[in-house]
mmCIF file of the N, C-alpha and C atoms, coordinates in Angstrom:
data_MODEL
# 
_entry.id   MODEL 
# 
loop_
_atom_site.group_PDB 
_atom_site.id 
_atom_site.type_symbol 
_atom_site.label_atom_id 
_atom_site.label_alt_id 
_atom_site.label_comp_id 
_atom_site.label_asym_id 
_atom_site.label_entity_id 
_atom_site.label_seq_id 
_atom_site.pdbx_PDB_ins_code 
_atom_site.Cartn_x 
_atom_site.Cartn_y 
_atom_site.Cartn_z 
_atom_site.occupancy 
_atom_site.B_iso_or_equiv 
_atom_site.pdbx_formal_charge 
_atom_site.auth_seq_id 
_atom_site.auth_comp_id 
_atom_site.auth_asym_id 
_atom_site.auth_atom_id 
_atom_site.pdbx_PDB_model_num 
ATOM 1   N N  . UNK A 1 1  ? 0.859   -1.178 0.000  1.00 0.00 ? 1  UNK A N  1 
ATOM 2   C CA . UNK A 1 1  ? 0.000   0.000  0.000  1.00 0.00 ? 1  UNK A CA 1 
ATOM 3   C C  . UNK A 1 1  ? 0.904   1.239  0.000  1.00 0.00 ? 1  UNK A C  1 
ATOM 4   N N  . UNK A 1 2  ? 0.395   2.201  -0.626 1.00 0.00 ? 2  UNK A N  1 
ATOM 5   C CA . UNK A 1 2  ? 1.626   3.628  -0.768 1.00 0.00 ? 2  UNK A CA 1 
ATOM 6   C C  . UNK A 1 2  ? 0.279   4.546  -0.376 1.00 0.00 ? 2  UNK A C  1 
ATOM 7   N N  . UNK A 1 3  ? 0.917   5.810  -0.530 1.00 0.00 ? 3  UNK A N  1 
ATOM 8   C CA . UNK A 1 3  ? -0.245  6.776  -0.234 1.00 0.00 ? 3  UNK A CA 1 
ATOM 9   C C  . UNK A 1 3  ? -1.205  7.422  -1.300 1.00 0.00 ? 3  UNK A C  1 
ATOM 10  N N  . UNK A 1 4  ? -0.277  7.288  -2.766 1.00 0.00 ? 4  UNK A N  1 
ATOM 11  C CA . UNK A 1 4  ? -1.426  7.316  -3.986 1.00 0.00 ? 4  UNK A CA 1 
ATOM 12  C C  . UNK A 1 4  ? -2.639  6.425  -3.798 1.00 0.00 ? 4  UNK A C  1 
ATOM 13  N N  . UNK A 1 5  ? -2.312  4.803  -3.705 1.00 0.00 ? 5  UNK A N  1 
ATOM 14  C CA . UNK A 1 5  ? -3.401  4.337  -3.317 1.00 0.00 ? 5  UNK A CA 1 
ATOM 15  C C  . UNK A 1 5  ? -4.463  4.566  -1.951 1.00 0.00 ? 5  UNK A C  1 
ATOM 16  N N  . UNK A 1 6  ? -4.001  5.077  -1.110 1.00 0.00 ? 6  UNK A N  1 
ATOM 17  C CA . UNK A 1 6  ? -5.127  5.630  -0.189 1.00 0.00 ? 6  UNK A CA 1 
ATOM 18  C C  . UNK A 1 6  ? -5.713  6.530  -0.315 1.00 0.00 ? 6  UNK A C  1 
ATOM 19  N N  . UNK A 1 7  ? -5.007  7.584  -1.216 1.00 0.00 ? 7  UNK A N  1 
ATOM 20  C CA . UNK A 1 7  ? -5.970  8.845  -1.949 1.00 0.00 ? 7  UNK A CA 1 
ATOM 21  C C  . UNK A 1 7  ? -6.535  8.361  -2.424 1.00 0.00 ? 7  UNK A C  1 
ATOM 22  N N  . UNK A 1 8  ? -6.392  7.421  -3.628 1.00 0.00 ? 8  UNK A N  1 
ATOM 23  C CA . UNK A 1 8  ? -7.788  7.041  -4.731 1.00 0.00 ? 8  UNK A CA 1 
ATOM 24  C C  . UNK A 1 8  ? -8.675  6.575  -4.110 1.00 0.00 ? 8  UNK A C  1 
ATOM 25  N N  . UNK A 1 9  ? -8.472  5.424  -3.073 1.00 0.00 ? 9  UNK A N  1 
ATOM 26  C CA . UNK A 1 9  ? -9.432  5.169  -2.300 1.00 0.00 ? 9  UNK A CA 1 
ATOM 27  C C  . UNK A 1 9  ? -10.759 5.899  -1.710 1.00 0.00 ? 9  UNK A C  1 
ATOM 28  N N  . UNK A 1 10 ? -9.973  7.109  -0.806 1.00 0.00 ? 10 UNK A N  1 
ATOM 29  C CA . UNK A 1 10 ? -10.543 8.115  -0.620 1.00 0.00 ? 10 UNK A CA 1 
ATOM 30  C C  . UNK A 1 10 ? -11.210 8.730  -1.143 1.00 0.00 ? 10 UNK A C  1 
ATOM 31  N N  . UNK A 1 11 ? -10.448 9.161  -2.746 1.00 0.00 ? 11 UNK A N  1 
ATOM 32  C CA . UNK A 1 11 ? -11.733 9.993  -3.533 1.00 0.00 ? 11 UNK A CA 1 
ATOM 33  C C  . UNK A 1 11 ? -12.608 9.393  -4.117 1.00 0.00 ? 11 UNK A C  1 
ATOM 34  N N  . UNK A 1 12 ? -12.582 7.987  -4.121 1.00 0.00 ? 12 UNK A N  1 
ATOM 35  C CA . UNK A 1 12 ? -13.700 6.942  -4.297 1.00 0.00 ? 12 UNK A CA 1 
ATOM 36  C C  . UNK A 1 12 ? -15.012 7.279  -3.732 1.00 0.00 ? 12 UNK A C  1 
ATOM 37  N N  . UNK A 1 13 ? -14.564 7.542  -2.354 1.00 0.00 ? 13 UNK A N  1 
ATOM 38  C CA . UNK A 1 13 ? -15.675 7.926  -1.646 1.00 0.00 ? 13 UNK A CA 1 
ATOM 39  C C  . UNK A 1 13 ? -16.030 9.112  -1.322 1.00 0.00 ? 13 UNK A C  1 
ATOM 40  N N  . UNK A 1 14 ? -15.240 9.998  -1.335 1.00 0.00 ? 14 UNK A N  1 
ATOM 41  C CA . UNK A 1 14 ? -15.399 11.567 -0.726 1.00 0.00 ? 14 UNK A CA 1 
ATOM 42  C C  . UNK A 1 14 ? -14.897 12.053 -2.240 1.00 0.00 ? 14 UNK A C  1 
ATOM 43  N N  . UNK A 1 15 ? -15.495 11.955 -2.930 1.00 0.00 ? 15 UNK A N  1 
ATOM 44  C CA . UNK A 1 15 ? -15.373 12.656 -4.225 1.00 0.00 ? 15 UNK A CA 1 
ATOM 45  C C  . UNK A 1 15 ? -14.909 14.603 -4.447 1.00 0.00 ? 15 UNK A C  1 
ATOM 46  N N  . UNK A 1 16 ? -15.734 14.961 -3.533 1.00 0.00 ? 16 UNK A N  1 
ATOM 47  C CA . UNK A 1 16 ? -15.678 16.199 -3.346 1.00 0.00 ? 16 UNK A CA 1 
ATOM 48  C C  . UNK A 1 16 ? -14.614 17.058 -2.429 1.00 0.00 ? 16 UNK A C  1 
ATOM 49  N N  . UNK A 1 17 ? -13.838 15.871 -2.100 1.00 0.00 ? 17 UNK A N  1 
ATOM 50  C CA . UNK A 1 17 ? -12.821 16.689 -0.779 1.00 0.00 ? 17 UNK A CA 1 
ATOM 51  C C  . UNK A 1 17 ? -11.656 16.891 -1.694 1.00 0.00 ? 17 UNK A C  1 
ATOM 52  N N  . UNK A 1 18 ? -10.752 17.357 -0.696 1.00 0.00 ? 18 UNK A N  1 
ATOM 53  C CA . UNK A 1 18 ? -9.103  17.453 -1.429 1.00 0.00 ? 18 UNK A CA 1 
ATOM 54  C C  . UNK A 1 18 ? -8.838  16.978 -0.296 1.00 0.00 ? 18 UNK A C  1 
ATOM 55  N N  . UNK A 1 19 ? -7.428  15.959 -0.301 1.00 0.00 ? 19 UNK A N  1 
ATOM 56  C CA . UNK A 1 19 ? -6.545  15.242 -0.161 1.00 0.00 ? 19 UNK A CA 1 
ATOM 57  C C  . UNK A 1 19 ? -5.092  15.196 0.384  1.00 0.00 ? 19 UNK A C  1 
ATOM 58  N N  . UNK A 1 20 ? -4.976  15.247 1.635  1.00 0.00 ? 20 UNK A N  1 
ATOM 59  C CA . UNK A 1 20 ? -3.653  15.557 2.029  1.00 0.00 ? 20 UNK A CA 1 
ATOM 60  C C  . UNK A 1 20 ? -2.973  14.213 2.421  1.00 0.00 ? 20 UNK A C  1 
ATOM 61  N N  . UNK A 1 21 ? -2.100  13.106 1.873  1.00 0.00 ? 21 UNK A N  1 
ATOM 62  C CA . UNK A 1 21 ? -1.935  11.537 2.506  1.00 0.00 ? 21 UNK A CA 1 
ATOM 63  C C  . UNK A 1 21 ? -1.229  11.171 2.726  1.00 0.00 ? 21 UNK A C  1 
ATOM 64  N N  . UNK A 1 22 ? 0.629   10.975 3.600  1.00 0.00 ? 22 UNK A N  1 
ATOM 65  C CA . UNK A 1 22 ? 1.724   10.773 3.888  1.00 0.00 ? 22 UNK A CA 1 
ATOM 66  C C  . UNK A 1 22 ? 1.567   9.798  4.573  1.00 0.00 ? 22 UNK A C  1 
ATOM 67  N N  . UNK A 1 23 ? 2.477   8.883  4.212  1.00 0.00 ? 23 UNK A N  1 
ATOM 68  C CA . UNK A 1 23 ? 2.890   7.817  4.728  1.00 0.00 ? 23 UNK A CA 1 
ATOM 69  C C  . UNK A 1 23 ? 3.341   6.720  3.965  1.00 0.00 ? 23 UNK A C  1 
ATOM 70  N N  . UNK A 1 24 ? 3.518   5.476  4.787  1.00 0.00 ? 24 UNK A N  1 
ATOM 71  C CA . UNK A 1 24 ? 3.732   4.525  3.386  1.00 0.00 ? 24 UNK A CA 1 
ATOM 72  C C  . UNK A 1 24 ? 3.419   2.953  4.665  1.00 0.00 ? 24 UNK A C  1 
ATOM 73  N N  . UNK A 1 25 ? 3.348   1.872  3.922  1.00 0.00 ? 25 UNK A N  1 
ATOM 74  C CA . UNK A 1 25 ? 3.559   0.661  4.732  1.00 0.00 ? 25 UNK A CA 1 
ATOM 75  C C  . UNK A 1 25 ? 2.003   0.838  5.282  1.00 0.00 ? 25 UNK A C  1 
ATOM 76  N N  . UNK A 1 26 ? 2.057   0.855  6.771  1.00 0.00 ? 26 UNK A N  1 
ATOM 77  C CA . UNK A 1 26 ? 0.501   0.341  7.068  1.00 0.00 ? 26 UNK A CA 1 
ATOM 78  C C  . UNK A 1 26 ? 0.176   1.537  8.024  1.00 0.00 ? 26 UNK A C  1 
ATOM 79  N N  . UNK A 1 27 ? 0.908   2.691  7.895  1.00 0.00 ? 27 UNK A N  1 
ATOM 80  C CA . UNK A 1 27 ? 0.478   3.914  8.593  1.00 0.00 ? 27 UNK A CA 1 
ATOM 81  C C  . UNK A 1 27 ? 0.566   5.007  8.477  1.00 0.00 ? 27 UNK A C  1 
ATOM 82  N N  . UNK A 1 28 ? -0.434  5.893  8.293  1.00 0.00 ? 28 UNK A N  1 
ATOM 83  C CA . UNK A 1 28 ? -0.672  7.202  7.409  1.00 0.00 ? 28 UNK A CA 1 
ATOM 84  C C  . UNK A 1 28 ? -1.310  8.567  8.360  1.00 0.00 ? 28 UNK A C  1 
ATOM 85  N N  . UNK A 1 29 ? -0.837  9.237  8.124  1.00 0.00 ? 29 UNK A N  1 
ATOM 86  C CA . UNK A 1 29 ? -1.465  10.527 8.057  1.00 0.00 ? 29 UNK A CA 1 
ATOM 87  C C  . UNK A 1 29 ? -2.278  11.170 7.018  1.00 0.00 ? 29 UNK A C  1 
ATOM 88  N N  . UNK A 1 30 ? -3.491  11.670 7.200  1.00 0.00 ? 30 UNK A N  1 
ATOM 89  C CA . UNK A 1 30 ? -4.195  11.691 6.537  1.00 0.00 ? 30 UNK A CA 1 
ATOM 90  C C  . UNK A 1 30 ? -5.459  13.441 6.393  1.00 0.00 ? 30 UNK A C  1 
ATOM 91  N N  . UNK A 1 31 ? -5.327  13.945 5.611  1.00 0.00 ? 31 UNK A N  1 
ATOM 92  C CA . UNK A 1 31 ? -6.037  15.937 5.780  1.00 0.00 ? 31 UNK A CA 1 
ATOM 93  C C  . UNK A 1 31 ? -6.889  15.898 5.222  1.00 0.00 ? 31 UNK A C  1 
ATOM 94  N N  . UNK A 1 32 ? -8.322  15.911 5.098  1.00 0.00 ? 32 UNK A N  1 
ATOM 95  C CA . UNK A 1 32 ? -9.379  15.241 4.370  1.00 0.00 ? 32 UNK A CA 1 
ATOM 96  C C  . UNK A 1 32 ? -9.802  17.220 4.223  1.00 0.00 ? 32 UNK A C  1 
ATOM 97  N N  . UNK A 1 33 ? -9.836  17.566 3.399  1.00 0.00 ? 33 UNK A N  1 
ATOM 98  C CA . UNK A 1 33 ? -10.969 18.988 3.722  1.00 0.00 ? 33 UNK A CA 1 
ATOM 99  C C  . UNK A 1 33 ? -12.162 19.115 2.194  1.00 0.00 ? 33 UNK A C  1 
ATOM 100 N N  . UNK A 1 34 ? -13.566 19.392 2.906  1.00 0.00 ? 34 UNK A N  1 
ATOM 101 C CA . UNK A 1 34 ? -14.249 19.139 2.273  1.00 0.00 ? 34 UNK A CA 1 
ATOM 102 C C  . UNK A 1 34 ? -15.875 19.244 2.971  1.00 0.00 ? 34 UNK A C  1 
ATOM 103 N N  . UNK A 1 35 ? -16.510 20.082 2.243  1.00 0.00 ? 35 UNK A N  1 
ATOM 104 C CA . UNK A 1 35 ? -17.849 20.735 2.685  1.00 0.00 ? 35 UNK A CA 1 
ATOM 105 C C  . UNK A 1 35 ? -18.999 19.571 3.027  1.00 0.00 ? 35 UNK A C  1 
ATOM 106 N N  . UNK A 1 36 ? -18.461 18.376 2.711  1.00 0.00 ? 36 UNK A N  1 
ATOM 107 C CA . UNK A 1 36 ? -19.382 17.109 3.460  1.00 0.00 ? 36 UNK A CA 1 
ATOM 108 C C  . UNK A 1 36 ? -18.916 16.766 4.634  1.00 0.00 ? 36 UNK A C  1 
ATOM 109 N N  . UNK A 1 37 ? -18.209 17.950 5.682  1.00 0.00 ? 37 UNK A N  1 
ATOM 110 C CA . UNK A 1 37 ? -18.105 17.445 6.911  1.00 0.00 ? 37 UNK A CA 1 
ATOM 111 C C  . UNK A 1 37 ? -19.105 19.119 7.452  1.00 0.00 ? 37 UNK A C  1 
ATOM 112 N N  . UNK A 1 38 ? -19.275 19.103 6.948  1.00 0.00 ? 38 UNK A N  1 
ATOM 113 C CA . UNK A 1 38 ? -20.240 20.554 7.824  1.00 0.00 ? 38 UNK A CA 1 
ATOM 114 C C  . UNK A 1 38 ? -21.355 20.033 8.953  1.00 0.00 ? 38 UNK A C  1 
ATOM 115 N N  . UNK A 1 39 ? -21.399 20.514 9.658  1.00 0.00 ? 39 UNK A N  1 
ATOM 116 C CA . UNK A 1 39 ? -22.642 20.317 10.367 1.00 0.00 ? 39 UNK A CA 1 
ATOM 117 C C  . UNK A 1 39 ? -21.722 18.880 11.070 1.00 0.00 ? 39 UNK A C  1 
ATOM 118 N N  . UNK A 1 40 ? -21.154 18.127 10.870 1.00 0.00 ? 40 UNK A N  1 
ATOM 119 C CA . UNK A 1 40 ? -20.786 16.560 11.806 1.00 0.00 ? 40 UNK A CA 1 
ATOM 120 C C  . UNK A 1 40 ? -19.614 17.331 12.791 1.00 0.00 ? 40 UNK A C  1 
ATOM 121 N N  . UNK A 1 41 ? -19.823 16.360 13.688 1.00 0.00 ? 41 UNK A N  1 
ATOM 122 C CA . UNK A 1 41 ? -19.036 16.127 14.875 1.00 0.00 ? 41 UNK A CA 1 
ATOM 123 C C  . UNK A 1 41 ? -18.046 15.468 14.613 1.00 0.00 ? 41 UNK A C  1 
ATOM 124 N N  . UNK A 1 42 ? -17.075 15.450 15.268 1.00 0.00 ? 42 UNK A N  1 
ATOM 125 C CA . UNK A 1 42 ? -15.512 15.382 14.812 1.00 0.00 ? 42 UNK A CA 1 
ATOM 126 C C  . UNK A 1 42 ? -15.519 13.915 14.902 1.00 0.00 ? 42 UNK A C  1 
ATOM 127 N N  . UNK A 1 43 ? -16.238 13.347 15.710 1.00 0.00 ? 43 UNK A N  1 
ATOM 128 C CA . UNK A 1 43 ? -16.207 11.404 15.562 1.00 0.00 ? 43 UNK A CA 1 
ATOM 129 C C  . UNK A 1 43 ? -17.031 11.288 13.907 1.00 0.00 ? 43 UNK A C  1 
ATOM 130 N N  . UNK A 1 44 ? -18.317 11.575 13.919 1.00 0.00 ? 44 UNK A N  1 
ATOM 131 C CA . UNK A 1 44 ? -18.617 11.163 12.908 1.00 0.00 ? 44 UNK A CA 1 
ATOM 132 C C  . UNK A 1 44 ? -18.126 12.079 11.570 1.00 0.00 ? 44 UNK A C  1 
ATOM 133 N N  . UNK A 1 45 ? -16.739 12.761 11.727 1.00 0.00 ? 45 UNK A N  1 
ATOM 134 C CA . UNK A 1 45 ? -16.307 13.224 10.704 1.00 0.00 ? 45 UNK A CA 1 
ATOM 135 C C  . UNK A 1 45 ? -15.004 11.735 9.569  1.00 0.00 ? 45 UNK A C  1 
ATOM 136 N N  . UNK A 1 46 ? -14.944 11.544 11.062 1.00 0.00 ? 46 UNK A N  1 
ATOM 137 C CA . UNK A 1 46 ? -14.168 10.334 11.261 1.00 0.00 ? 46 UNK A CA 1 
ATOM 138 C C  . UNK A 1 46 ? -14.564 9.434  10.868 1.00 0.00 ? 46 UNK A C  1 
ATOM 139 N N  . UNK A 1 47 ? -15.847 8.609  11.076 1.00 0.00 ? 47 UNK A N  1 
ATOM 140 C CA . UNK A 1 47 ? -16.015 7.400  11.012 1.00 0.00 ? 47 UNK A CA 1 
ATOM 141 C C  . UNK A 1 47 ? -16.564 7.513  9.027  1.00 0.00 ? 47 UNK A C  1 
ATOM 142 N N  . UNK A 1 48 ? -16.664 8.972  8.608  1.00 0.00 ? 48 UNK A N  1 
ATOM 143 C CA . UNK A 1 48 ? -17.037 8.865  7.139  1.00 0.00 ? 48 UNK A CA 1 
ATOM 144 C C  . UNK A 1 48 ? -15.437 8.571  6.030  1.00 0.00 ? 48 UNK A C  1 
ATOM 145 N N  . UNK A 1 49 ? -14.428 8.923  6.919  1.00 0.00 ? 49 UNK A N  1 
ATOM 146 C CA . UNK A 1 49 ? -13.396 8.838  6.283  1.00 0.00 ? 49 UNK A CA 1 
ATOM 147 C C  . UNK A 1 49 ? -12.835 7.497  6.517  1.00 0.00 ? 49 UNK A C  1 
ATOM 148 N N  . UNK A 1 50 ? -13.024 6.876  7.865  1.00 0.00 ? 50 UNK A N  1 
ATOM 149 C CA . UNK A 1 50 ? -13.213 5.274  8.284  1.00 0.00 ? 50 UNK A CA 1 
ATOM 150 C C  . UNK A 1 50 ? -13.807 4.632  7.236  1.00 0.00 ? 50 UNK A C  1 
ATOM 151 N N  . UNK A 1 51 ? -14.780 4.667  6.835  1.00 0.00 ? 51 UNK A N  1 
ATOM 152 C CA . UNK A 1 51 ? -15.799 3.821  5.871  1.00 0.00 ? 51 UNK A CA 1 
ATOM 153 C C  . UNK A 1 51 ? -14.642 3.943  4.610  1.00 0.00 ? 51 UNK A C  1 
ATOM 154 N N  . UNK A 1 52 ? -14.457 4.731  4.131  1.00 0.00 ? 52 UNK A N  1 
ATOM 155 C CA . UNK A 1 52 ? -13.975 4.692  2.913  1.00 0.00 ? 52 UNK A CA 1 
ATOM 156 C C  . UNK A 1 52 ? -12.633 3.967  3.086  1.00 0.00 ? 52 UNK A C  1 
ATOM 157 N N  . UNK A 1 53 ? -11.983 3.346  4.152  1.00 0.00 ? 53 UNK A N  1 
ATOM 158 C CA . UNK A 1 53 ? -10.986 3.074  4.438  1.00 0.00 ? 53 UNK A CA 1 
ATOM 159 C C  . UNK A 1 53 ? -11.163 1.286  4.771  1.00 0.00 ? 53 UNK A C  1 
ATOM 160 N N  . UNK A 1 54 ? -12.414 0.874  5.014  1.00 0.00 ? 54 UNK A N  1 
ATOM 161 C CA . UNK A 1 54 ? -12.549 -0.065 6.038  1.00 0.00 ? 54 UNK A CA 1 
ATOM 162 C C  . UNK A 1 54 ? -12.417 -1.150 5.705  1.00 0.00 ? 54 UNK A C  1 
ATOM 163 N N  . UNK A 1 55 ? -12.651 -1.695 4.647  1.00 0.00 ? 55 UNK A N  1 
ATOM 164 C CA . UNK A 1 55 ? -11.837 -2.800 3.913  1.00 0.00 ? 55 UNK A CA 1 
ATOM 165 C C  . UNK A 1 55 ? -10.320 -2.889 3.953  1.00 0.00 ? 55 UNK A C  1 
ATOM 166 N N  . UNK A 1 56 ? -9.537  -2.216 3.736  1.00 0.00 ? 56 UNK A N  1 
ATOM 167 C CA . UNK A 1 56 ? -8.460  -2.207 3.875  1.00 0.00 ? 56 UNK A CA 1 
ATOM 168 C C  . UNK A 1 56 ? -7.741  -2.167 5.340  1.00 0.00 ? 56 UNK A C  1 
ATOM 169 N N  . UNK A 1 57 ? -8.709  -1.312 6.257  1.00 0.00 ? 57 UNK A N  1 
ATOM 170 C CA . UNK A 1 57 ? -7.860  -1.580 7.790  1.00 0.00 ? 57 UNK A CA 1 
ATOM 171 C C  . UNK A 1 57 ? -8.411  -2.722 8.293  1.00 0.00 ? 57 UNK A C  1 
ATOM 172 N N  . UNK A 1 58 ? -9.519  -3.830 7.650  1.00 0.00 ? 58 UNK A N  1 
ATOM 173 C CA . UNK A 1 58 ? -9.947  -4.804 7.951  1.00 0.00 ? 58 UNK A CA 1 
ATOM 174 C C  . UNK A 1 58 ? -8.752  -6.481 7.650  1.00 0.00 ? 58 UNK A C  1 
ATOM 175 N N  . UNK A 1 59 ? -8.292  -5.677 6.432  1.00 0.00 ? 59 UNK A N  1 
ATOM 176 C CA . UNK A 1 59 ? -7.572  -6.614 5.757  1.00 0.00 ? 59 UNK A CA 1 
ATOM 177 C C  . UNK A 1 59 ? -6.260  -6.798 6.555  1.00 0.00 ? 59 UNK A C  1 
ATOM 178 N N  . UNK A 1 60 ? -5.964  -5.490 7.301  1.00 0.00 ? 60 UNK A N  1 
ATOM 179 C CA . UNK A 1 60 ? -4.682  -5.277 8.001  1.00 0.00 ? 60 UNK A CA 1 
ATOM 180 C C  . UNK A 1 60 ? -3.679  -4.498 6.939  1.00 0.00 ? 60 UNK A C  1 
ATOM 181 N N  . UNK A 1 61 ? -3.946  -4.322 5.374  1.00 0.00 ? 61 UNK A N  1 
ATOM 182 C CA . UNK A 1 61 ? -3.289  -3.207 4.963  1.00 0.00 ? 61 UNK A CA 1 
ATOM 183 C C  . UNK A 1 61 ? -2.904  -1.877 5.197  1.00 0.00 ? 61 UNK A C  1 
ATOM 184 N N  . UNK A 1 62 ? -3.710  -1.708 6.398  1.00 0.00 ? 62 UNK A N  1 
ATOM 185 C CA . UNK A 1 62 ? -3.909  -0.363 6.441  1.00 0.00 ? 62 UNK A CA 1 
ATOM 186 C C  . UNK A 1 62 ? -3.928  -0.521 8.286  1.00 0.00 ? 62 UNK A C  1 
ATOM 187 N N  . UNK A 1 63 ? -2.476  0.039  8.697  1.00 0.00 ? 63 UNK A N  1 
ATOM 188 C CA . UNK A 1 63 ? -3.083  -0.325 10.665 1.00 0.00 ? 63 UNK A CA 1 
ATOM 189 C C  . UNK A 1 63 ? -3.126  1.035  11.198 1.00 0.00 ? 63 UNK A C  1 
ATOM 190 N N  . UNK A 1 64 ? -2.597  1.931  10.980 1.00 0.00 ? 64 UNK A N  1 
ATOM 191 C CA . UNK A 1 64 ? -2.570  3.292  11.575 1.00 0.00 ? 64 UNK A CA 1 
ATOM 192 C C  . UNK A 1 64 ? -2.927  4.626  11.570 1.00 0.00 ? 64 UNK A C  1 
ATOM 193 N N  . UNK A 1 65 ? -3.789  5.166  11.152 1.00 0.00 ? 65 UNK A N  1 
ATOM 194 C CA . UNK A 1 65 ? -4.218  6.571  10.450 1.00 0.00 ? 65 UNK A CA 1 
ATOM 195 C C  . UNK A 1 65 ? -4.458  7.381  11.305 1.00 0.00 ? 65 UNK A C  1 
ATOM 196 N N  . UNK A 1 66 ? -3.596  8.807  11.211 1.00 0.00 ? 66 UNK A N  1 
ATOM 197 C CA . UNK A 1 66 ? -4.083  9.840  11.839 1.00 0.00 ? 66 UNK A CA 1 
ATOM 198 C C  . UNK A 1 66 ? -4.657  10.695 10.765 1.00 0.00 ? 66 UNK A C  1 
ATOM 199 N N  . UNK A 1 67 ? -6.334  11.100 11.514 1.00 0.00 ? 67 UNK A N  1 
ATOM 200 C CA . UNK A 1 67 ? -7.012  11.770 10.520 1.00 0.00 ? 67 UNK A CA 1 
ATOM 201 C C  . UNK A 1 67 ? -7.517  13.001 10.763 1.00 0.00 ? 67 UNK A C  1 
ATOM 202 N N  . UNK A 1 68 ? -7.271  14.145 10.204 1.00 0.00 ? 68 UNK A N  1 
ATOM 203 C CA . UNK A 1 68 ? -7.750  15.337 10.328 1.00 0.00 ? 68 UNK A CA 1 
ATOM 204 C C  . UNK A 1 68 ? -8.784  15.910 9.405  1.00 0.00 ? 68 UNK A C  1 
ATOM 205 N N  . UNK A 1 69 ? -10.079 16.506 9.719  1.00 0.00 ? 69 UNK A N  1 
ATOM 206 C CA . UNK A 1 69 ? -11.038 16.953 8.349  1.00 0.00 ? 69 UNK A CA 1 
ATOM 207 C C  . UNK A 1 69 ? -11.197 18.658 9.263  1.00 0.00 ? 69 UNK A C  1 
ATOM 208 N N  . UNK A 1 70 ? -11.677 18.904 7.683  1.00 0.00 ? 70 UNK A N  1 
ATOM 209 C CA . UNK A 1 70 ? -12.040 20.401 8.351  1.00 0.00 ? 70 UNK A CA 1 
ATOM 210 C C  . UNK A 1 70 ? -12.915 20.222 6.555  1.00 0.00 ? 70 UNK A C  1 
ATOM 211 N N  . UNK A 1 71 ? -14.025 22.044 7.026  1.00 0.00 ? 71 UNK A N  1 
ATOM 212 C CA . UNK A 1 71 ? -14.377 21.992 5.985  1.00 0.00 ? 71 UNK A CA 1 
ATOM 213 C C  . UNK A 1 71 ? -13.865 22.986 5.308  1.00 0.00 ? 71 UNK A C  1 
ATOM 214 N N  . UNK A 1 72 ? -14.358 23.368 3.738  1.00 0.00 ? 72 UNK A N  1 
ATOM 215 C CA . UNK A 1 72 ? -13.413 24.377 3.523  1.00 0.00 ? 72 UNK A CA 1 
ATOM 216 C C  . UNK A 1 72 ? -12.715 25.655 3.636  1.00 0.00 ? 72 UNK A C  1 
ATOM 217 N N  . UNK A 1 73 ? -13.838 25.957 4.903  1.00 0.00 ? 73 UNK A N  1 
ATOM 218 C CA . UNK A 1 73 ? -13.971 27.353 5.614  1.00 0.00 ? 73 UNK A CA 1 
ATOM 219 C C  . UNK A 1 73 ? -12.932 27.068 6.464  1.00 0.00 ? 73 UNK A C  1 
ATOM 220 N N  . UNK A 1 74 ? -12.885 26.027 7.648  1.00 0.00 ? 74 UNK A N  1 
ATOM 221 C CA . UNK A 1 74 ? -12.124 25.990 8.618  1.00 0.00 ? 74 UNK A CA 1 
ATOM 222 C C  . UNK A 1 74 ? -10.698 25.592 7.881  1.00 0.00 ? 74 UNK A C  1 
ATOM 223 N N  . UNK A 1 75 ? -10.668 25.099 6.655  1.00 0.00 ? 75 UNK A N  1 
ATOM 224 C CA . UNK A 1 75 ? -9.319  25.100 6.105  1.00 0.00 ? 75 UNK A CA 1 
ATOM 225 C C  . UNK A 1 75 ? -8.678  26.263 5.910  1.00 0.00 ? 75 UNK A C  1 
ATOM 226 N N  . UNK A 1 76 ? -9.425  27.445 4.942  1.00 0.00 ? 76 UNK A N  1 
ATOM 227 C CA . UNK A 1 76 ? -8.931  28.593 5.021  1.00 0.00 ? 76 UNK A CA 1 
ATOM 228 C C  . UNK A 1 76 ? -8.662  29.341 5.919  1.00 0.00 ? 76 UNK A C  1 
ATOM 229 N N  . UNK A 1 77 ? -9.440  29.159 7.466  1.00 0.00 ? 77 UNK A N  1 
ATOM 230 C CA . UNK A 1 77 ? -8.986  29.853 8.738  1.00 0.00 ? 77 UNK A CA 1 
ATOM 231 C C  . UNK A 1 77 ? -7.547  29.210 9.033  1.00 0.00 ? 77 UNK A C  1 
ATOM 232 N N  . UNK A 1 78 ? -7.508  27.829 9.173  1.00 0.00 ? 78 UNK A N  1 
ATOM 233 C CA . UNK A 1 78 ? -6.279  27.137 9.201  1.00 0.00 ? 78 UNK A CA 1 
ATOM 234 C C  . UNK A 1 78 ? -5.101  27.445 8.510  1.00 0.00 ? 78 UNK A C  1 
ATOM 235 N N  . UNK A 1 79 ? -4.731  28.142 7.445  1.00 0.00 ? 79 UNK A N  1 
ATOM 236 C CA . UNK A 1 79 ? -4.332  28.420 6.292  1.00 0.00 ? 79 UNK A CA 1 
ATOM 237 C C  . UNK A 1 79 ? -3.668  29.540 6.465  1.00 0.00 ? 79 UNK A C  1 
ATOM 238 N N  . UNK A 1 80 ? -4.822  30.999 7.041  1.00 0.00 ? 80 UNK A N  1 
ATOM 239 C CA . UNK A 1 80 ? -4.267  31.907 7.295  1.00 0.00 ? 80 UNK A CA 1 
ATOM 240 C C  . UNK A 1 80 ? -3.567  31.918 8.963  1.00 0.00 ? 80 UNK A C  1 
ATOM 241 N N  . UNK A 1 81 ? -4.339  30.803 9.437  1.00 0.00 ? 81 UNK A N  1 
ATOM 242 C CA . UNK A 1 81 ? -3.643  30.894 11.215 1.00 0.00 ? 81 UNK A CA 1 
ATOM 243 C C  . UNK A 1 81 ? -2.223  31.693 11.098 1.00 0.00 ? 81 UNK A C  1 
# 
C-alpha cells in the first residue's frame, strides 16, 4: 500500500474533498478537507473517512491513520492561522 493508493481510495468515496496523505507501509497521516463534513461532529467526521478506508484496515493493509477533516472554511482559517 503507498499513499497514492489511499488517496484514490478516498476519492472513491469523498469525491468532493481534497486530499492531504503521507505515509507509506501500514500507517498514514491523513487531511481530508471538504464541505461534506459541515454540520458533523468530529467522531462522525471520522467514522465517514473510516468507511472509505474499512476494507483495507480490515484486511490489516492499512493499521494506523491519523485523521484530520475540516471543511473548507475551517481550512482557510487554518491556512491563514
Amino acid at each position: 500500500m503507498d499513499a497514492a493508493t489511499v488517496e484514490a481510495l478516498l476519492q472513491a468515496d469523498l469525491a468532493d474533498c481534497e486530499f492531504v496523505v503521507n505515509g507509506e507501509g501500514a500507517n498514514y497521516d491523513i487531511t481530508v478537507v471538504g464541505d461534506v463534513f459541515e454540520g458533523l461532529r468530529p467522531v462522525q467526521r471520522q467514522q465517514r473517512v473510516y468507511a472509505a478506508l474499512s476494507d483495507t484496515i480490515a484486511s490489516g493493509d492499512i493499521h494506523a491513520v491519523n485523521i484530520r477533516t475540516y471543511t473548507r472554511a475551517q481550512w482557510q482559517q487554518q491556512s491563514q492561522g
